[in-house]
C-alpha positions in Angstrom: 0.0 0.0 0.0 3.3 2.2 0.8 4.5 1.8 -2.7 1.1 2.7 -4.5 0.8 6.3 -2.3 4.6 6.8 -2.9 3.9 6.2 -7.2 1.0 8.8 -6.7 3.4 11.2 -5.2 6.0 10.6 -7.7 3.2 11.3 -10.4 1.9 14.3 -8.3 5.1 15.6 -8.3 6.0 15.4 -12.0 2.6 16.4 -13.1 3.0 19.8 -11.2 6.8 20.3 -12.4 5.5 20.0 -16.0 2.7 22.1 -15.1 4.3 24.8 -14.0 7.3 24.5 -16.8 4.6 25.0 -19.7 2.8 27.6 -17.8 -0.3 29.4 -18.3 -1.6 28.2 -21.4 -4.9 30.6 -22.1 -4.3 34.3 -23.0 -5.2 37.1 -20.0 -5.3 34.0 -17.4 -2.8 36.3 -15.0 -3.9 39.2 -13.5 -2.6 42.7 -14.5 -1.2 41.6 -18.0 -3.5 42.3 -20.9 -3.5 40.5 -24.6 -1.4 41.9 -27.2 -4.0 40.7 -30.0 -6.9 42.5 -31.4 -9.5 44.0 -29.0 -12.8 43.0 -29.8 -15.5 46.6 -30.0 -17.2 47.6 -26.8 -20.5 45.7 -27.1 -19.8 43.7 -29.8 -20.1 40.0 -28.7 -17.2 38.8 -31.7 -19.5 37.0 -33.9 -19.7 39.1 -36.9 -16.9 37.5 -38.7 -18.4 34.3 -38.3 -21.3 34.4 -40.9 -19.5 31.4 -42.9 -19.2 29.1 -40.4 
């Protein structure tokens, strides 16, 4: 029973290393930096480029 808790450690471990190597991975996800692409238009709700979809 040791050994299995000691694996999910291990796995914990390497999951959070990797994790926190690739970073965040969606655009604006921390606080205080803003996206460098294209702002959508105050009240638009950026679907009127999607009319051939």
């Amino acid at each position: 029973m040791s050994g299995f808790v000691a694996l999910l450690v291990v796995l914990f471990v390497c999951a959070y290393a990797a994790g926190a190597a690739a970073g965040p991975v969606a655009p604006g996800i921390r606080p205080g930096v803003q996206p460098s692409g294209p702002q959508q238009p105050a009240g638009g709700d950026g679907m009127a480029d999607m009319g051939g979809m």
